[in-house]
MMTF fields as JSON, N, C-alpha, C and O atoms, coordinates in Angstrom:
{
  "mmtfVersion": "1.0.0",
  "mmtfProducer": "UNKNOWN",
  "numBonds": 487,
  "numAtoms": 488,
  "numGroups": 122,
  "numChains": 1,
  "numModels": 1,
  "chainsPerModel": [1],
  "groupsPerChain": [122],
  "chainIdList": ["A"],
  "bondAtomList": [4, 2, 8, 6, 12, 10, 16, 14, 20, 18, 24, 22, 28, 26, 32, 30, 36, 34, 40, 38, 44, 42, 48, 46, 52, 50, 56, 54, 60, 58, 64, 62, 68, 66, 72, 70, 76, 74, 80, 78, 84, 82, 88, 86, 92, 90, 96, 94, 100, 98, 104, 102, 108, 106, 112, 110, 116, 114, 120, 118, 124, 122, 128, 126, 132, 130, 136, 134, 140, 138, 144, 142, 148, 146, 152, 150, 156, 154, 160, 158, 164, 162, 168, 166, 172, 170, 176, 174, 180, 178, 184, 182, 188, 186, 192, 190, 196, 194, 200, 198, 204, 202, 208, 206, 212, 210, 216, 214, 220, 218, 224, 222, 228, 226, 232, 230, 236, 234, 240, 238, 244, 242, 248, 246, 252, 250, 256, 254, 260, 258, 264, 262, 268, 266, 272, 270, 276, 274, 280, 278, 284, 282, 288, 286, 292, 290, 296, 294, 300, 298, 304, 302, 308, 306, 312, 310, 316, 314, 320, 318, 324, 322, 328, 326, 332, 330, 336, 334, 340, 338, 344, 342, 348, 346, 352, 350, 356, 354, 360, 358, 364, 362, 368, 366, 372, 370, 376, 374, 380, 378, 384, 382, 388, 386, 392, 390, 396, 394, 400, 398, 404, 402, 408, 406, 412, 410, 416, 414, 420, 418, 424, 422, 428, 426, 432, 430, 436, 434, 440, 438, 444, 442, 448, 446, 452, 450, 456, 454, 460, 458, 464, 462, 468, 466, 472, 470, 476, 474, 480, 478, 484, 482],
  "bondOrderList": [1, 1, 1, 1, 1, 1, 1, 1, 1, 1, 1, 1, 1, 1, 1, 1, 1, 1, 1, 1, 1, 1, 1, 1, 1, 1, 1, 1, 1, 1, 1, 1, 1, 1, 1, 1, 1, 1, 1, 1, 1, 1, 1, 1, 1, 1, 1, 1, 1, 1, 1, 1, 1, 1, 1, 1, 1, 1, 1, 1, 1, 1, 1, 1, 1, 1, 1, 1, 1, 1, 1, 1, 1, 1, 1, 1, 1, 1, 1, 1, 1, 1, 1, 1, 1, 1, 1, 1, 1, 1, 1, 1, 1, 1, 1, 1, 1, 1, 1, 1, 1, 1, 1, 1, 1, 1, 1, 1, 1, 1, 1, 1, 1, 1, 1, 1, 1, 1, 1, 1, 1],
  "groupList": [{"groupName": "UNK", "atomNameList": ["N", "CA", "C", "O"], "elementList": ["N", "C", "C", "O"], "formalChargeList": [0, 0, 0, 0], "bondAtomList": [1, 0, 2, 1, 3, 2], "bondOrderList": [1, 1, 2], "singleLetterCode": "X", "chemCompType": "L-PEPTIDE LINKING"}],
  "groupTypeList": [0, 0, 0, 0, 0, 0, 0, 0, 0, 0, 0, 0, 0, 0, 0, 0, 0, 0, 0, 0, 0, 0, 0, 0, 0, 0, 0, 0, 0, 0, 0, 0, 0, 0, 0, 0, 0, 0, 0, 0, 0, 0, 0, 0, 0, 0, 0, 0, 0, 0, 0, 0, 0, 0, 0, 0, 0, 0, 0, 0, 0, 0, 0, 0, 0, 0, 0, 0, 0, 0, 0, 0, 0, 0, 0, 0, 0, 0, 0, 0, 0, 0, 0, 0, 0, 0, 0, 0, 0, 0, 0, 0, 0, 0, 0, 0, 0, 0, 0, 0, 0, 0, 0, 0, 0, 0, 0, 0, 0, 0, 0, 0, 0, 0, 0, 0, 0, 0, 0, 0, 0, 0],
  "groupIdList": [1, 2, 3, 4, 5, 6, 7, 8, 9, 10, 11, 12, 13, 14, 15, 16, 17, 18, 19, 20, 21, 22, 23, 24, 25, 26, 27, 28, 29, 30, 31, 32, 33, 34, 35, 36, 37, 38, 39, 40, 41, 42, 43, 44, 45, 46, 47, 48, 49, 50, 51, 52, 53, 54, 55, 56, 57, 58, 59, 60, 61, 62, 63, 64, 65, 66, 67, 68, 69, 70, 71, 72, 73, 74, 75, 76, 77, 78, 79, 80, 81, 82, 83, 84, 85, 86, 87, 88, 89, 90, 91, 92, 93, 94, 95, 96, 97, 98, 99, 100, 101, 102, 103, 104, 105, 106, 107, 108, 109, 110, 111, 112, 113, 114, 115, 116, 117, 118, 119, 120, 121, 122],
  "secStructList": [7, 7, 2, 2, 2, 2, 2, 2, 2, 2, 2, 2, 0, 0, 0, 0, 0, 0, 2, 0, 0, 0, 0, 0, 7, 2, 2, 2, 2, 2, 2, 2, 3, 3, 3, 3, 3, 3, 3, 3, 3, 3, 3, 6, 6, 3, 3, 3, 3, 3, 7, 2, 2, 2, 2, 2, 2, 2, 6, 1, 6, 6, 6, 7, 7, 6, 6, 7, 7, 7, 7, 7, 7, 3, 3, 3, 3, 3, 3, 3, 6, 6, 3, 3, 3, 3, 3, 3, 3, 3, 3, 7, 1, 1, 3, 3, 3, 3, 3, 3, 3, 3, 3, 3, 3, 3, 6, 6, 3, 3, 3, 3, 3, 3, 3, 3, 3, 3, 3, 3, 3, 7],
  "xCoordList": [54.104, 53.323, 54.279, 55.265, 54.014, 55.022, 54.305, 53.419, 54.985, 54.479, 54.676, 53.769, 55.844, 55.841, 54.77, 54.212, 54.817, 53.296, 52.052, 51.185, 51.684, 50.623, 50.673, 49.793, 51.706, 51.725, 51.822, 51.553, 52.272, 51.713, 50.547, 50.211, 49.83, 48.287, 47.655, 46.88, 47.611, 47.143, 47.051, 46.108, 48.452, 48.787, 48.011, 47.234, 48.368, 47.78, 46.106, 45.537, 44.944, 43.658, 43.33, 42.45, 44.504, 43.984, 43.845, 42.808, 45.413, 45.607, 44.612, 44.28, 43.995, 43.89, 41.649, 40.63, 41.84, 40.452, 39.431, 38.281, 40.013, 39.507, 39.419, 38.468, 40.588, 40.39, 39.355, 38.36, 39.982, 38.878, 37.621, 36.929, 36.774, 35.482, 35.54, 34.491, 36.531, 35.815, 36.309, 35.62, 37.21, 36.895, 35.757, 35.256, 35.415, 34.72, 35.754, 35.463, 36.745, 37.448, 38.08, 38.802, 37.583, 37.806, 39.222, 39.761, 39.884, 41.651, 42.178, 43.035, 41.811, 42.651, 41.702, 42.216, 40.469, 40.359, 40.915, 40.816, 41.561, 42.213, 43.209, 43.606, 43.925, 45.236, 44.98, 45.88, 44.072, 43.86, 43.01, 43.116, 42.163, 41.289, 41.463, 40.86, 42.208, 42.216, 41.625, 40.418, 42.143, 41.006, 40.041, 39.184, 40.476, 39.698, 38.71, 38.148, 38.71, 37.772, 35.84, 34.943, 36.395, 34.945, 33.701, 34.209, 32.922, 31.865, 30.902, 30.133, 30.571, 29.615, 29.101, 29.869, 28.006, 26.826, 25.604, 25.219, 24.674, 23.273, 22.608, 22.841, 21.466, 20.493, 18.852, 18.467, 18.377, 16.901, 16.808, 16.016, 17.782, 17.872, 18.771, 18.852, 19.261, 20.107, 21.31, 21.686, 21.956, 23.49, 23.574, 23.053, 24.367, 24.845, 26.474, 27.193, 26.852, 28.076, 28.975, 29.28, 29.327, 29.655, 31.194, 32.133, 31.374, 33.124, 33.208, 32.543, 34.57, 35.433, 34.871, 34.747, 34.601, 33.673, 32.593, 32.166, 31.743, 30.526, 30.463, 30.013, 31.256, 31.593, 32.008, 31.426, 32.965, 33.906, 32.438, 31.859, 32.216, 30.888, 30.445, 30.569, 29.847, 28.992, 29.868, 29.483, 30.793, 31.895, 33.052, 34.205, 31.399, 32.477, 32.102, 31.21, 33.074, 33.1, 31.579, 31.388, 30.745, 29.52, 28.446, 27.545, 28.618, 28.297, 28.345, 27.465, 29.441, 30.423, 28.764, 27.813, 29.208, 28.245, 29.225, 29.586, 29.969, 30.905, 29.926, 30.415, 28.867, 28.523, 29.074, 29.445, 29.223, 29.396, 30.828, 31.607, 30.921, 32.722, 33.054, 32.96, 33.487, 33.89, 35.228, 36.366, 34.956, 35.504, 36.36, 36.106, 37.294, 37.5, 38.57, 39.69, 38.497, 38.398, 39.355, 38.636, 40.515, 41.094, 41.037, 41.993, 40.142, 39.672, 41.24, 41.931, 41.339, 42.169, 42.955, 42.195, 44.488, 45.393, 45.632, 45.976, 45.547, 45.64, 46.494, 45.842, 47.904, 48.89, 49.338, 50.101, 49.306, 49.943, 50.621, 50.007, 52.164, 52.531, 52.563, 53.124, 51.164, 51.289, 49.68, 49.067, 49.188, 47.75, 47.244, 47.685, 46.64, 45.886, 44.377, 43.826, 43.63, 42.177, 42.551, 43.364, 41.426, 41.264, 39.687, 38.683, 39.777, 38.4, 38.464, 39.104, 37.347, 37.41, 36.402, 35.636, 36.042, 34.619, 35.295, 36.475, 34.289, 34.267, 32.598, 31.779, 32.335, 31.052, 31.294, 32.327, 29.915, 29.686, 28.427, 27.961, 27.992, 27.041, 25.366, 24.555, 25.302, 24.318, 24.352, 23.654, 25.298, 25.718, 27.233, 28.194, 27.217, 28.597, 28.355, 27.37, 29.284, 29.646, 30.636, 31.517, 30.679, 32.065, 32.044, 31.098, 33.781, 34.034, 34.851, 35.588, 34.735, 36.198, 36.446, 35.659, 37.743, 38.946, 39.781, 40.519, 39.444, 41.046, 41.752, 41.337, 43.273, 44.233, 45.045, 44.949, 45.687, 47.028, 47.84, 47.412, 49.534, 50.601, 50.99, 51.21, 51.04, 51.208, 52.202, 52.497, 53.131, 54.598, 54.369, 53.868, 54.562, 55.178, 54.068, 54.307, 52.51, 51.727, 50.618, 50.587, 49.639, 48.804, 47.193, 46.54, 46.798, 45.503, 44.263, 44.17, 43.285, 42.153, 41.424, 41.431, 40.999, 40.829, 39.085, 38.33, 38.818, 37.732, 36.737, 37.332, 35.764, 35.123, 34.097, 33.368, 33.323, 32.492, 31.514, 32.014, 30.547, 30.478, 28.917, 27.999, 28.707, 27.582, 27.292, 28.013, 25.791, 25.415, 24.737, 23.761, 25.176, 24.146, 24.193, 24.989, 22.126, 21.801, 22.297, 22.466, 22.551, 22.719, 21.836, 21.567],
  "yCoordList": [-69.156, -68.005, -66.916, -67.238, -65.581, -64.532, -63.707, -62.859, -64.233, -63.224, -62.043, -61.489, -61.081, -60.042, -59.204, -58.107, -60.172, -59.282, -59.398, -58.671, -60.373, -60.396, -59.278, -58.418, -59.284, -58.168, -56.204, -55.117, -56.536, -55.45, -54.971, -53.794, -55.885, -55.724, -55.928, -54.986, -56.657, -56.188, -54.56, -53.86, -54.343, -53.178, -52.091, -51.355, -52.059, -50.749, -51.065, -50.049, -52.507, -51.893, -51.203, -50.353, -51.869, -51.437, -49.852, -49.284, -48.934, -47.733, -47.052, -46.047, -47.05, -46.796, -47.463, -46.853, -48.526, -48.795, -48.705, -48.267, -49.106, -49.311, -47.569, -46.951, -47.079, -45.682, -44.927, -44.284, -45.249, -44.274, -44.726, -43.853, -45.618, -45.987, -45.633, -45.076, -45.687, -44.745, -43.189, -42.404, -42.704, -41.408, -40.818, -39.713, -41.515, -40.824, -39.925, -38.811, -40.592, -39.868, -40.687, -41.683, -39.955, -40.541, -40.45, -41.282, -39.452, -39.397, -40.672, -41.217, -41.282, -43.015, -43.491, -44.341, -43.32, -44.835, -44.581, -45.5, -43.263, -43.128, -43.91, -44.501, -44.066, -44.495, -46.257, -47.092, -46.415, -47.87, -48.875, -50.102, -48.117, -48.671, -48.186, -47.136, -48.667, -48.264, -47.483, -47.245, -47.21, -45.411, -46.68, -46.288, -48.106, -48.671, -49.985, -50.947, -49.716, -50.641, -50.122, -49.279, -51.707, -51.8, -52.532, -53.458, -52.4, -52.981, -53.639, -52.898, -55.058, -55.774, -55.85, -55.744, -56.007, -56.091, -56.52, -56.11, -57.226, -57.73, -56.488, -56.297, -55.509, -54.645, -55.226, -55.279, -55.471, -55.883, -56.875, -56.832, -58.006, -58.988, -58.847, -59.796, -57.945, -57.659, -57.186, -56.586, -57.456, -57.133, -55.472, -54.804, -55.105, -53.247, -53.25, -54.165, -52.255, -52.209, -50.842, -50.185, -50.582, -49.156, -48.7, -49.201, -48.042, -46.875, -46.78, -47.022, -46.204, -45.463, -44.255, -44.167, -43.464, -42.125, -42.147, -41.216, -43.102, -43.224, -43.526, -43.043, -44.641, -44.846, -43.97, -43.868, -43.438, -42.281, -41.384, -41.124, -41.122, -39.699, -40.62, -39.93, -42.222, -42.439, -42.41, -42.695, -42.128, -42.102, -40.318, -40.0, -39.489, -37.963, -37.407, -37.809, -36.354, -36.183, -34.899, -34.27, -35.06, -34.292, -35.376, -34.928, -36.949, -37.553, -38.165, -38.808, -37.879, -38.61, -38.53, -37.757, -39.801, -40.403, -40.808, -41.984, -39.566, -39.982, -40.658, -40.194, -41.443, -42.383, -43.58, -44.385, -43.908, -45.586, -45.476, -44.523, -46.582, -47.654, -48.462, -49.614, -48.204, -48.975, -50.044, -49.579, -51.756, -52.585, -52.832, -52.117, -53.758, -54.497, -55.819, -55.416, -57.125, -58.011, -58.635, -58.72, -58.961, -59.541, -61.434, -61.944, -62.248, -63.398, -64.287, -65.178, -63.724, -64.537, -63.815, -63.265, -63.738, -63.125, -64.224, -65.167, -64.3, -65.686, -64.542, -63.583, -64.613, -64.27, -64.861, -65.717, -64.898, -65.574, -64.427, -63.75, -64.476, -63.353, -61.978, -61.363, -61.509, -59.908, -60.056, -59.141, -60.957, -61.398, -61.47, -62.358, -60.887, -61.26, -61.456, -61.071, -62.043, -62.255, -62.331, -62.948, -61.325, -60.873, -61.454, -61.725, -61.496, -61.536, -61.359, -61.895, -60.256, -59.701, -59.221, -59.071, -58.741, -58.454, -56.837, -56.49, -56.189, -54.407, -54.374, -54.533, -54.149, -53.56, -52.308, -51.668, -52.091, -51.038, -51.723, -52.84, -50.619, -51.138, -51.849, -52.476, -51.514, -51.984, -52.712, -53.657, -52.104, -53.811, -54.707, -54.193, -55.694, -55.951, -56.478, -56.997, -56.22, -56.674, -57.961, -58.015, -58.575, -59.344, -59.257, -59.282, -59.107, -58.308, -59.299, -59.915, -59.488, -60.701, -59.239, -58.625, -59.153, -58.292, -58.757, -59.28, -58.221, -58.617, -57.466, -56.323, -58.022, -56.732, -57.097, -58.238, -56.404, -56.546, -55.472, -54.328, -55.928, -55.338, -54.622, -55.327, -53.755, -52.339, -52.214, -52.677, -51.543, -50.703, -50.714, -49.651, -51.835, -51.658, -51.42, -51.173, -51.634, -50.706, -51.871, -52.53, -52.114, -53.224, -52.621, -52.204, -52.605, -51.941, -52.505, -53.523, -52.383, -53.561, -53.148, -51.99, -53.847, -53.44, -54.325, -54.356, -54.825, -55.652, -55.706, -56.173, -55.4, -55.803, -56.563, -55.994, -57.671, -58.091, -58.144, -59.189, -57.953, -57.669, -58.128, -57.912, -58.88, -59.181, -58.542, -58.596, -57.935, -56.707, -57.794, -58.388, -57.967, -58.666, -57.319, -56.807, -57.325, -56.424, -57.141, -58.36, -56.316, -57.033, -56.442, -56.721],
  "zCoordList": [-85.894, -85.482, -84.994, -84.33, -85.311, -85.228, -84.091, -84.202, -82.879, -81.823, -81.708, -81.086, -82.189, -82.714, -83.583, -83.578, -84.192, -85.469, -84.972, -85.458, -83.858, -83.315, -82.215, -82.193, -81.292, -80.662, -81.49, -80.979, -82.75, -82.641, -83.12, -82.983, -83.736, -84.296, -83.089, -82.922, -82.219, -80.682, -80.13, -79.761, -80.264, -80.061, -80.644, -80.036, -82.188, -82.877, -82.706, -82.307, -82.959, -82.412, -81.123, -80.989, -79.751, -78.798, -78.848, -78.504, -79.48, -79.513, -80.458, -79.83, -81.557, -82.486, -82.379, -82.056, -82.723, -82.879, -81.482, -81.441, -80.691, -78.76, -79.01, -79.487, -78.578, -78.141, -78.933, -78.597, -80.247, -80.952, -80.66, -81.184, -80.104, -79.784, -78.678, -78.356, -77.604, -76.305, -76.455, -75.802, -77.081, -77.064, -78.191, -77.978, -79.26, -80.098, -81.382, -81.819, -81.721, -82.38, -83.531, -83.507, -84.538, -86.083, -86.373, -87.104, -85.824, -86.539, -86.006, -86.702, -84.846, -84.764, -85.61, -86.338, -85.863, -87.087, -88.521, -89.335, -88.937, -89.92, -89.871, -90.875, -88.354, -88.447, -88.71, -88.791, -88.771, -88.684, -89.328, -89.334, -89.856, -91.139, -92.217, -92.44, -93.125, -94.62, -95.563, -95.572, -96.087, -96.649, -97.912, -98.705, -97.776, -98.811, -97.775, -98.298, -96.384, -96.076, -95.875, -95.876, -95.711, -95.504, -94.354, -93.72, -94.167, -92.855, -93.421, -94.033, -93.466, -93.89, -92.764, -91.808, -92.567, -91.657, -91.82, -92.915, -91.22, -91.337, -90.353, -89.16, -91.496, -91.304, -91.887, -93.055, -91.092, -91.141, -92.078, -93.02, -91.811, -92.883, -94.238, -95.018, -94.412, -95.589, -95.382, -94.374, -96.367, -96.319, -96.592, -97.485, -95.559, -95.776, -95.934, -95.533, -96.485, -96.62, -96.645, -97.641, -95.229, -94.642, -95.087, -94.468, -95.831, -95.658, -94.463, -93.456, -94.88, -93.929, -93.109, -91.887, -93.957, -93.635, -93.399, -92.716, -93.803, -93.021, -91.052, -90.013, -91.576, -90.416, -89.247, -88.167, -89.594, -88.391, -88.034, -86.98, -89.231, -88.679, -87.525, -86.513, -87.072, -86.056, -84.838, -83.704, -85.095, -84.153, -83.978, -83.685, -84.506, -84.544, -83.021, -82.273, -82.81, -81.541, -80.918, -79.877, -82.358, -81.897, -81.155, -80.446, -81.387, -81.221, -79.889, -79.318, -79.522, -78.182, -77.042, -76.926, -76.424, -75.257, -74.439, -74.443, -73.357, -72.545, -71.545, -70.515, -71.109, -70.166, -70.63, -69.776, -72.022, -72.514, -71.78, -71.764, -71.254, -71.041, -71.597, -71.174, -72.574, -73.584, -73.492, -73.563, -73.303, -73.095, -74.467, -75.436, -74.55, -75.875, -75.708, -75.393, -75.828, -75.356, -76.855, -77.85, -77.026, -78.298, -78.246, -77.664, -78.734, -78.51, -79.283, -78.788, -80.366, -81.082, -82.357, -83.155, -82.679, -83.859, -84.365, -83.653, -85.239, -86.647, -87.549, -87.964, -87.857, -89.023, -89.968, -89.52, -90.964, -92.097, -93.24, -94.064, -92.958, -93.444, -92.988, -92.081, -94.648, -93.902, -94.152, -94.701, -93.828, -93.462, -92.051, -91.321, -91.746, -90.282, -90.39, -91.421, -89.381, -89.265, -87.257, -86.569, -86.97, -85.483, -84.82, -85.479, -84.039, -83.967, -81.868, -80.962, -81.985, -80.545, -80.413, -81.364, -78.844, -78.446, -78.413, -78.356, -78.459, -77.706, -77.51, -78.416, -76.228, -75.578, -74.9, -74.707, -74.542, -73.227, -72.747, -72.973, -71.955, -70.941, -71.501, -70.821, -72.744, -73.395, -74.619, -74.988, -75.193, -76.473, -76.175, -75.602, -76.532, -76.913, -78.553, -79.079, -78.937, -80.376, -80.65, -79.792, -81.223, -81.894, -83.315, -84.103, -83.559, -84.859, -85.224, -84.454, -86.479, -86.777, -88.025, -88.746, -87.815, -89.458, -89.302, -88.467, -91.52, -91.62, -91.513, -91.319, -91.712, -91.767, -92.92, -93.373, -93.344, -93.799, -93.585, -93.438, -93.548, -93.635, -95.03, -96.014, -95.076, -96.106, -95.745, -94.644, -96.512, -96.343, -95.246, -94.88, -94.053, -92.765, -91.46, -90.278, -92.311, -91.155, -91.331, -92.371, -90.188, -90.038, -90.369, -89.412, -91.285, -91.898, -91.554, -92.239, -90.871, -91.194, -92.508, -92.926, -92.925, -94.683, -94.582, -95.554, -93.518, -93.824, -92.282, -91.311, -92.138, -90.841, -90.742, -91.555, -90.243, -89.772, -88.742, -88.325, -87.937, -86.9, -86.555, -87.346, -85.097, -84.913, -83.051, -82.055, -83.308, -81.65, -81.005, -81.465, -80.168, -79.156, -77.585, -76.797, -78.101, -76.702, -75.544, -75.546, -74.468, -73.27, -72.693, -71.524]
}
């Protein structure tokens, strides 16, 4: 296990995916989700399947709800290579989520290319 590579995929969601969910700002999820991922999700029983850009818009800064405090909680880094699978909580005061992605290593940079994610109201 390469504690290095785990630390820095630690690193770049905290900077990059965390922030951009508590500030509301799409230019870190550029830096960090792949211009080719994607969001599988269960919507009213069926499978949805969200971009990049869909995404950021729910997260543009016309949107911003500076009351949320946005937590984010890294459960577990599993590396193999230039493979990763994450899986971590991020809440605020009314949902928490757990997300398992993947990533991979690109020319040098840790991408999540894949998301999963299940809301539990609190």
């Amino acid at each position: 296990m390469n504690k290095d590579e785990q630390k820095a995929i630690r690193d770049a969601i905290m900077r990059f995916y965390h922030v951009g969910h508590a500030l509301y700002d799409p230019a870190l999820y550029h830096q960090i989700l792949h211009p080719d991922w994607k969001f599988f999700l269960i919507e009213d029983g069926n499978l949805r399947i969200v971009d990049r850009e869909e995404f950021c818009e729910w997260y543009h800064p016309d949107n911003i709800r500076p009351e949320l405090e946005w937590e984010t909680n890294i459960d577990n880094i599993d590396v193999t290579g230039d493979l990763a699978a994450v899986k971590l909580s991020i809440e605020h005061q009314h949902i928490k989520y757990i997300d398992y992605l993947n990533l991979m290593k690109i020319e040098g940079i840790w991408w999540i290319v894949h998301k999963l994610s299940h809301e539990i109201p609190k």
